[in-house]
C-alpha positions in Angstrom: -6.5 -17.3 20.1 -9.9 -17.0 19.0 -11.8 -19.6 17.3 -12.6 -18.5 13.7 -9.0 -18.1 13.3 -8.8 -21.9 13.0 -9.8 -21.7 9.3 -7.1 -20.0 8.2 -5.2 -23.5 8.2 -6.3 -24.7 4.7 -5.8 -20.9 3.2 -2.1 -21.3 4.2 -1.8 -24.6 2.7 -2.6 -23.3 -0.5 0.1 -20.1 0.2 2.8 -23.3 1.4 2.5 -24.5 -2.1 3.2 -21.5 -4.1 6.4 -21.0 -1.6 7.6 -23.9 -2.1 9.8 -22.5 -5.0 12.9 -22.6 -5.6 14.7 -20.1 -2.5 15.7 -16.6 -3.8 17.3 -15.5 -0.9 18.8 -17.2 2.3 18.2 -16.2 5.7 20.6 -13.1 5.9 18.6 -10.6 3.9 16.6 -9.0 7.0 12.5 -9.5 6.9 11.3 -6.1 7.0 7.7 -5.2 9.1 6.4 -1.9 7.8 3.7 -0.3 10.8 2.1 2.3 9.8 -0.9 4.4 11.9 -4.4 5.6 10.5 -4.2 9.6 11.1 -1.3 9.2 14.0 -0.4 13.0 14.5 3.6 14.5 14.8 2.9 14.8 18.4 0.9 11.9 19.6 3.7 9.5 20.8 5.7 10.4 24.0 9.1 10.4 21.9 7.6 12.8 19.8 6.3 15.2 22.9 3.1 13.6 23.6 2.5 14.4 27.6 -0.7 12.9 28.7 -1.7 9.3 25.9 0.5 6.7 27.0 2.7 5.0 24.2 5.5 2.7 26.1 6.0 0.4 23.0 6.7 2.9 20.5 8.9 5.3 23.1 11.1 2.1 23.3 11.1 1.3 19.8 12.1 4.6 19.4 15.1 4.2 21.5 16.1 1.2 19.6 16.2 2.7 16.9 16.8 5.9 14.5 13.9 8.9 15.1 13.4 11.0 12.2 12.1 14.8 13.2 11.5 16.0 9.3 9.7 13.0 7.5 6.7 13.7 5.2 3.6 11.4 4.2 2.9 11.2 0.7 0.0 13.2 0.9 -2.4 14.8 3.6 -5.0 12.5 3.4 -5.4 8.0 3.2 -5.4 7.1 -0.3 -3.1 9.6 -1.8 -0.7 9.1 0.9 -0.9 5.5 0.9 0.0 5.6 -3.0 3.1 7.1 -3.0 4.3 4.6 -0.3 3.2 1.7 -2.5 4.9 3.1 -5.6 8.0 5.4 -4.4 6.2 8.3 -6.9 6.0 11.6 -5.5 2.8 13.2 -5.1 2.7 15.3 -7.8 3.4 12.5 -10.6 1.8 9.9 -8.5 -1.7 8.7 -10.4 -3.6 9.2 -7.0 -4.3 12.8 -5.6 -7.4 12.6 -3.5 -9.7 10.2 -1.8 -11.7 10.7 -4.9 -11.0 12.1 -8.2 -13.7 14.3 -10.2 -15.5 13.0 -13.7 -17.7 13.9 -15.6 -21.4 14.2 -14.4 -20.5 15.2 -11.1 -19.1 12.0 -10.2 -16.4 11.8 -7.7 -15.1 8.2 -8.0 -12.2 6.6 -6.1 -9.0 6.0 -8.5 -6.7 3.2 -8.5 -3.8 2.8 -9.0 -2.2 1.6 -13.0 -1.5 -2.5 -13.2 1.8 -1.0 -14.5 2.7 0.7 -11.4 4.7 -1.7 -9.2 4.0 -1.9 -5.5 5.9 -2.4 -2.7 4.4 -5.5 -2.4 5.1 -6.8 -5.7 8.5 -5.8 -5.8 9.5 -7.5 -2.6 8.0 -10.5 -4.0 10.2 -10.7 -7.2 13.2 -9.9 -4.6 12.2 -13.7 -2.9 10.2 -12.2 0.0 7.1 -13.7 1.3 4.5 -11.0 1.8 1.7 -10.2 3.6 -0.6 -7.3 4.0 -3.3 -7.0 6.9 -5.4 -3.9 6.7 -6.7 -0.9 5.3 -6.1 -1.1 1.5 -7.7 2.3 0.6 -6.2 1.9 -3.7 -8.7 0.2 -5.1 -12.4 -0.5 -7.0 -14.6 -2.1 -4.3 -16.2 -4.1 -7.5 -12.5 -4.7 -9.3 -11.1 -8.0 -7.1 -7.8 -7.8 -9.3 -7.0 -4.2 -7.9 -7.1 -5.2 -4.2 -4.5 -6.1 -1.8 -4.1 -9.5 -2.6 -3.9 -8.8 -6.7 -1.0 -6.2 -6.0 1.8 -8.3 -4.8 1.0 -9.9 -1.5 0.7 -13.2 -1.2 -1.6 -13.2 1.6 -3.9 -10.2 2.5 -6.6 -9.4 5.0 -8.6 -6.2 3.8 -11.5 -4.1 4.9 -13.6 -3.1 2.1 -16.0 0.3 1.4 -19.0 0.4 -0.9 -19.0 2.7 -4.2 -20.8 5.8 -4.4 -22.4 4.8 -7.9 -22.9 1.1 -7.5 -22.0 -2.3 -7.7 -21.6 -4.4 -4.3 -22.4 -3.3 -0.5 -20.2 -3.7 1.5 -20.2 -4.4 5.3 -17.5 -2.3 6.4 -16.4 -4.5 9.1 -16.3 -7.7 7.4 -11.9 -8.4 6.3 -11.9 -10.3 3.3 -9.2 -13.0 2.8 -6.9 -13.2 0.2 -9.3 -11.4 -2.1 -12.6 -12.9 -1.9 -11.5 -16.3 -1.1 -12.7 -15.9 2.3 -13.7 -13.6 5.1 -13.1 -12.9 8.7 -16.1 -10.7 10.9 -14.8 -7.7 13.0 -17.2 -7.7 16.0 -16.0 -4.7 18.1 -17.5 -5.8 21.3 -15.3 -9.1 21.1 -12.4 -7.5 20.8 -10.2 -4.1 22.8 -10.3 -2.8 19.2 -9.8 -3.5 15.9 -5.8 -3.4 16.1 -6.0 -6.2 18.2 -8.4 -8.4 15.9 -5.7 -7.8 13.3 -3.1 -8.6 15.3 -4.3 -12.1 16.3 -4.4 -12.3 12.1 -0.4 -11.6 12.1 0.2 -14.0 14.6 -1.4 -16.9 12.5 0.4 -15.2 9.5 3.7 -15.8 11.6 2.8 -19.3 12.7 2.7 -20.0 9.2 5.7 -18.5 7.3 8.3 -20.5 5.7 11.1 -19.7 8.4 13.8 -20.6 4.9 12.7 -17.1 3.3 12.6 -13.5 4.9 9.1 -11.8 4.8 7.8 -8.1 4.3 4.4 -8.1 6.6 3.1 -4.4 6.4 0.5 -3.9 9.1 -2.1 -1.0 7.8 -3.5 -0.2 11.5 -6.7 1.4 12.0 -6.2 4.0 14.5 -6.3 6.4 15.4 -9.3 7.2 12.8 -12.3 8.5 13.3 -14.0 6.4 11.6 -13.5 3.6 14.6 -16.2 5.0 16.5 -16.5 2.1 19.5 -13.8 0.0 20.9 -14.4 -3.0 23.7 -12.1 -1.4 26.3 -14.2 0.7 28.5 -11.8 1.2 31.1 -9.0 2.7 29.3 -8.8 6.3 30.4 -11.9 6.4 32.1 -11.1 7.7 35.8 -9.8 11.3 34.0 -12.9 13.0 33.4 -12.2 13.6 29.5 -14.9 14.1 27.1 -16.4 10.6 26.2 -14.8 11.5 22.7 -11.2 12.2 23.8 -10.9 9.4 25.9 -12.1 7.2 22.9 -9.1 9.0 20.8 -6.1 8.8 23.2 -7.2 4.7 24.0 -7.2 4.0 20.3 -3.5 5.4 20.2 -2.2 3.6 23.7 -4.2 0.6 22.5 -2.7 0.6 19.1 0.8 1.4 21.0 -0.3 -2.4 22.9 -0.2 -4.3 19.7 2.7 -3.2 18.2 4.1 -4.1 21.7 2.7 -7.6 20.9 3.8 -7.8 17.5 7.1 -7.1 18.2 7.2 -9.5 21.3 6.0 -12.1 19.0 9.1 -11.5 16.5 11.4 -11.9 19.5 9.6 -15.2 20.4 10.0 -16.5 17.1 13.6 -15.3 17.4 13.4 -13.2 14.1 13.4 -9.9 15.7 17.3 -10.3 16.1 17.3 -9.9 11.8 14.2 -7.9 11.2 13.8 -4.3 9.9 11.1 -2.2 11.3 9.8 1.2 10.3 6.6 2.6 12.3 5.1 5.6 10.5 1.6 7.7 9.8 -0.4 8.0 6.6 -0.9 12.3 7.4 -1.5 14.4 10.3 -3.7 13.9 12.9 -7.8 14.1 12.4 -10.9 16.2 13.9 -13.5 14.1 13.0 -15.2 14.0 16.0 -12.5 15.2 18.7 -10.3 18.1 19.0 -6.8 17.6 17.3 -6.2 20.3 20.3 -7.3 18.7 23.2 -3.8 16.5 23.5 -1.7 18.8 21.6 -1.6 16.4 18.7 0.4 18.2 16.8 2.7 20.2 19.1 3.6 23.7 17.4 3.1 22.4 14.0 0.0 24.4 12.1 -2.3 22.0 10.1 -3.9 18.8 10.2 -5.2 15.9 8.0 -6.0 17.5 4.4 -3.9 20.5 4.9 -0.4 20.7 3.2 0.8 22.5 6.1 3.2 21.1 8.1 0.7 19.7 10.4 -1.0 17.3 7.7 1.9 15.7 5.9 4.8 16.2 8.8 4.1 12.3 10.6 6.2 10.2 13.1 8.9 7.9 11.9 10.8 5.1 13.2 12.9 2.9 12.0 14.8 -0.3 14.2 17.7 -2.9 12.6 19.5 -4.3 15.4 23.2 -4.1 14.4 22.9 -2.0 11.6 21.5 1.4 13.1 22.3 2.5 16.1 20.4 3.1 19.2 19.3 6.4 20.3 19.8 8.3 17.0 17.9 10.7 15.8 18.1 12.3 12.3 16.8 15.8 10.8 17.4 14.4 6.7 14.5 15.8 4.9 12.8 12.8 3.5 9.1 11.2 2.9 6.9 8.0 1.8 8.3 8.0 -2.0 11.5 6.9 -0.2 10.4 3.5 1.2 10.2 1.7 -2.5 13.7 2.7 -3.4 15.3 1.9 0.4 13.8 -1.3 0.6 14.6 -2.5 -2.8 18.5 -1.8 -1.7 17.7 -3.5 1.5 16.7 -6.6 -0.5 19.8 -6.0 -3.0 17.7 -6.1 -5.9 17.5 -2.9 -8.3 15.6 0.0 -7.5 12.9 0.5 -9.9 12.8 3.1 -12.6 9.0 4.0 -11.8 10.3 6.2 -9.1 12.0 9.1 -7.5 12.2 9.4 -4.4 16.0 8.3 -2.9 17.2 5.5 -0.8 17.4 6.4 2.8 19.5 2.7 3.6 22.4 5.0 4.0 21.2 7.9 6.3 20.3 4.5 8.4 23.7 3.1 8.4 25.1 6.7 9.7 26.6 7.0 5.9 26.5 10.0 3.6 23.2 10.5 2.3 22.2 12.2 -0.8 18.9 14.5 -0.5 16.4 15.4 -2.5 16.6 19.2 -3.8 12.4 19.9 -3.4 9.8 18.1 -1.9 6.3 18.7 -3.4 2.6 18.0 -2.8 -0.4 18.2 -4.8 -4.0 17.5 -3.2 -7.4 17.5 -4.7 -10.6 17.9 -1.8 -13.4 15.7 -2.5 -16.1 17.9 -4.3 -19.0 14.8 -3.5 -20.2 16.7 0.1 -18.3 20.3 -0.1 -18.7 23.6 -2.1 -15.4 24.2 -3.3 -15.0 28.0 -4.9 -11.3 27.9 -5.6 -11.6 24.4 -7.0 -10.3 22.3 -3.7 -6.8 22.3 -5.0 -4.1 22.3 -2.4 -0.2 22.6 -3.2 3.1 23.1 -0.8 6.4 22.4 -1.3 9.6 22.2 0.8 13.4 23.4 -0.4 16.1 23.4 2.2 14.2 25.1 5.1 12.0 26.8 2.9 8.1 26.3 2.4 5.6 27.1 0.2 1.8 26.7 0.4 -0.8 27.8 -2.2 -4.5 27.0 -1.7 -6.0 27.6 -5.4 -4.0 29.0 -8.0 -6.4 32.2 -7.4 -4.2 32.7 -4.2 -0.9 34.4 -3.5 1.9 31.6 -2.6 3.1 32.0 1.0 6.3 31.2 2.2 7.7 30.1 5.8 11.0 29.7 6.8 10.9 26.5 9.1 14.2 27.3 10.3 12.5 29.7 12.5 8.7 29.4 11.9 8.2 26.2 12.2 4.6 27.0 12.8 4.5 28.6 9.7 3.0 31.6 11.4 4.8 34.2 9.7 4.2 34.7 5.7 7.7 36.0 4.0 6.9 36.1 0.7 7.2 39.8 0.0 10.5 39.8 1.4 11.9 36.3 -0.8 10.6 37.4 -4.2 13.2 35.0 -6.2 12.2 32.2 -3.6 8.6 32.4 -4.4 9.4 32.0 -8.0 11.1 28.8 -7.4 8.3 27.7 -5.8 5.8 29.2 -8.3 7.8 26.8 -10.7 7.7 24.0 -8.7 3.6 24.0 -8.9 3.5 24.7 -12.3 6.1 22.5 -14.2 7.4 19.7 -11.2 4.1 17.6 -11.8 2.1 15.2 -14.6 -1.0 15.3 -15.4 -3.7 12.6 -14.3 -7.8 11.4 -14.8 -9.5 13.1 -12.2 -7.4 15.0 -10.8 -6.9 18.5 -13.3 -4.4 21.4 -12.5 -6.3 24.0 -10.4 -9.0 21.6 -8.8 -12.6 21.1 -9.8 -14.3 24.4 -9.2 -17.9 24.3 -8.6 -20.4 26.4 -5.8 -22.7 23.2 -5.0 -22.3 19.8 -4.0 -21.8 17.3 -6.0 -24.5 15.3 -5.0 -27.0 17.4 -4.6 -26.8 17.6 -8.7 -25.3 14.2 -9.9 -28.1 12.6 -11.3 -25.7 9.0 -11.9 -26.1 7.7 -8.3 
C-alpha cells in the first residue's frame, strides 16, 4: 500500500458517522460493483474475439457469468454516455448530448446534468446502500463543487477534474480530489503500472473501510483504454512484439486494466463478499483513434464505427454481468438492451421502486433466465463539439434500432440509411430504397421520439469555422 493512502483514515471517520444510521437493509440485498472501461471496444476482450491483447480476468468473469452480444452505451462518446447510465433516460430525452453543448457567442460549454435528475448514486443511497465512486466523473462544472461526484449521491468519491474553456479554476488533470474538495490524492504515472492501478489501491482502502452491516454500490470509472492516458509505468508489457510504440501502449492499457479488475475482484473474495455481490463490467462507447489505429487489433471485429459514430461500432460495447447463484454460468444472451437500463435493474435489485424519471426497462429478469420484456426502439441523438471542427451539416448524429432493423442519419440534410443487422451486421449494405414504410418509422423516431434541451438544438449547430477561431468570450 502506498504511503499517502494513510490519510484517508480521518476522511472515513467522518463517512463512519453518517453510516452509523439506523440499518435500511440487512445483509441479503447483494452489494453491486459497477466496472465500467474508458473507450473499451466490442472486440477488445478475448470473450468478445479479441486474438492478440491479453484479458484473463474478464474472459473468466465472463464465464461466470451472463455475456450480452447486443448491449448499447448511452451515447457514442464519455459524457453523454455516461448520463444515461446515471439517470436510466435515453439519449434522446436525456439533458446531456455531447461532450459540449453550443451557446451563444460561440461558446461550447460542458452541460450538467439537472439537481432534479436522480443518479444512480443517489438512488442506491435512499435504498440503504453505502456508495462509492472512484474515477472519471465527466457530468459536471469544473467550478460548481455541488455538481461533482461526491454532491450526486456518493458518499465517498475520488474524481479527476478538467479545466473550463471560459474560465474559473485550472485544473491539474492528474490531481483526484476527495470527496469534493475536501482533499486530494496526486497521480504520478511513473509510480504506478497505470492509472487503474492507483485507483484501485483507492478501492481497497474504500473496502477496508465499509460498514460490513450494510451492502455497497462501488462503481469503478476506469481510465483505459483512453487516449488521453498517454504514459503508463509498465515498460515491459508488450514490448518483445515489435508493435508500434503506440499500439503496444494501447493493448497494455486494456490487459493492465484486465489486472485490476483481477485484483478488485480477488479482494471481494478475500473479504468474503464476492459470494453476495453483483457485478456488471461494461464500456462508455466504442473503441478510440486518438493516437492508434482502432484497426491494428481488430477492436471492433466486423462492426463499422467507432467512438462518436452511431454506427454500430460506437455505441455496440462489451457487457458482463456475474451473481453467483442467481445467474447462471456460461450464458450468453442476444436481448437488445443498453445503459438507460441499469437505473431501473438496480433499483429492483435493491427492492426499492423504480423511478419515474426513466425509461429504459429492468433487465433483473433476462438475468434470472425469466421472461423479459423489450423495449420496441432504441434511439440515439449526438451533438459533435463545434469548439475545434467545421461542421457544415451542423454535427448532428442520429440512429436508431427496431427489432433487427437500423437507421442512421448524419444531418437532417441527409437521406436515412437503413441496415438490416440480421444480415449486415456491418451495416455495409444501405436498404432503404427497398423498406420505404421502415424508413418512415424511423424518420419518425428522429423527429417526434425526443425533447428538446440547452445546447443541444434539433439538427446540430451549423457553422463553416471553428468555434474558437471566432469566440471572442475565452
Amino acid at each position: 500500500m502506498k504511503p499517502f493512502f494513510l490519510f484517508y483514515a480521518a476522511l472515513f471517520l467522518v463517512l463512519t458517522s453518517c453510516q452509523n444510521q439506523e440499518n435500511k437493509f440487512d445483509k441479503t440485498k447483494p452489494n453491486i460493483l459497477f466496472l465500467l472501461a474508458d473507450d473499451l471496444g466490442y472486440g477488445e476482450l478475448g470473450c468478445y474475439g479479441q486474438e492478440i491483447i491479453k484479458t484473463p480476468s474478464l474472459d473468466s468473469l465472463a464465464g461466470r457469468g451472463m455475456q450480452f452480444t447486443d448491449f448499447y452505451a448511452g451515447n457514442c462518446v464519455c459524457s453523454p454516455s455516461r448520463a444515461v447510465l446515471m439517470t436510466g433516460i435515453s439519449s434522446t430525452f436525456n439533458t446531456i448530448r455531447g461532450n459540449s453543448g453550443s451557446f451563444s457567442g460561440d461558446r461550447w460549454m460542458r452541460v450538467t446534468l439537472k439537481k432534479s435528475e436522480m443518479t444512480l448514486g443517489e438512488m442506491m443511497k435512499t435504498a440503504g446502500y453505502q456508495t462509492a465512486f472512484i474515477g472519471k466523473w465527466h457530468l459536471d462544472d469544473p467550478n460548481d463543487v455541488s455538481t461533482w461526484a461526491y454532491n450526486r449521491g456518493f458518499d465517498f468519491a475520488v474524481q479527476e477534474q478538467w479545466s473550463s474553456r471560459f474560465g474559473g479554476i485550472n485544473y491539474d488533470e492528474e490531481l483526484h480530489w476527495i470527496n469534493g474538495k475536501q482533499d486530494s490524492v496526486y497521480y504520478n504515472w511513473e509510480d504506478w503500472e497505470c492509472k487503474d492501478e492507483f485507483r484501485t489501491e483507492l478501492a481497497f482502502d474504500y473496502l477496508d473501510k465499509i460498514d460490513q452491516k450494510k451492502p455497497f454500490f462501488l462503481f469503478m470509472s476506469y481510465r483505459a483504454p483512453h487516449g488521453h492516458e498517454r504514459q503508463i509505468g509498465n515498460k515491459d508489457i508488450y514490448a518483445d512484439r515489435g508493435w508500434p510504440a503506440n499500439e503496444r501502449l494501447h493493448a497494455a492499457k486494456i490487459t493492465l486494466l484486465d489486472k485490476q479488475i483481477g485484483r478488485l475482484l480477488e479482494k471481494l473474495e478475500e473479504m468474503g463478499e464476492m459470494e453476495n455481490t453483483l457485478v456488471f463490467f461494461t464500456s462508455d462507447n466504442g473503441p478510440h483513434h486518438e493516437g492508434h489505429n482502432h484497426e491494428f487489433f481488430n477492436s471492433n471485429r466486423e462492426l463499422r464505427g467507432f467512438k462518436r459514430d452511431l454506427y454500430e461500432g460506437g455505441i455496440r460495447v462489451p457487457m458482463m454481468a456475474v451473481w453467483k447463484g442467481k445467474i447462471i454460468p456460461g450464458t450468453m444472451t442476444n436481448h437488445i438492451s443498453g445503459f438507460q437500463d441499469i437505473l431501473p435493474t438496480l433499483a429492483e435489485v435493491a427492492g426499492i421502486e423504480v423511478p419515474a424519471q426513466t425509461n429504459g426497462i429492468s433487465i433483473l429478469p433476462v438475468l434470472e433466465g425469466k421472461e423479459q420484456a423489450k423495449h420496441e426502439s432504441l434511439n440515439w441523438e449526438f451533438q459533435l463539439d463545434g469548439w475545434g471542427r467545421i461542421m457544415p451539416d451542423g454535427g448532428f448524429r442520429q440512429s436508431a434500432r427496431i427489432d433487427n432493423w437500423k437507421g442512421v442519419r448524419y444531418g437532417l440534410s441527409h437521406e436515412i440509411e437503413l441496415y438490416n443487422l440480421a444480415t449486415d451486421i456491418s451495416e455495409t449494405n444501405n436498404v432503404a430504397k427497398d423498406n420505404p414504410e421502415m424508413v418512415q418509422r424511423m424518420k419518425e423516431l428522429f423527429e417526434k421520439n425526443r425533447s428538446e434541451t440547452p445546447g443541444f438544438p434539433y439538427g446540430g449547430a451549423v457553422q463553416n469555422y471553428k468555434a474558437k477561431d471566432k469566440n471572442t468570450l475565452k
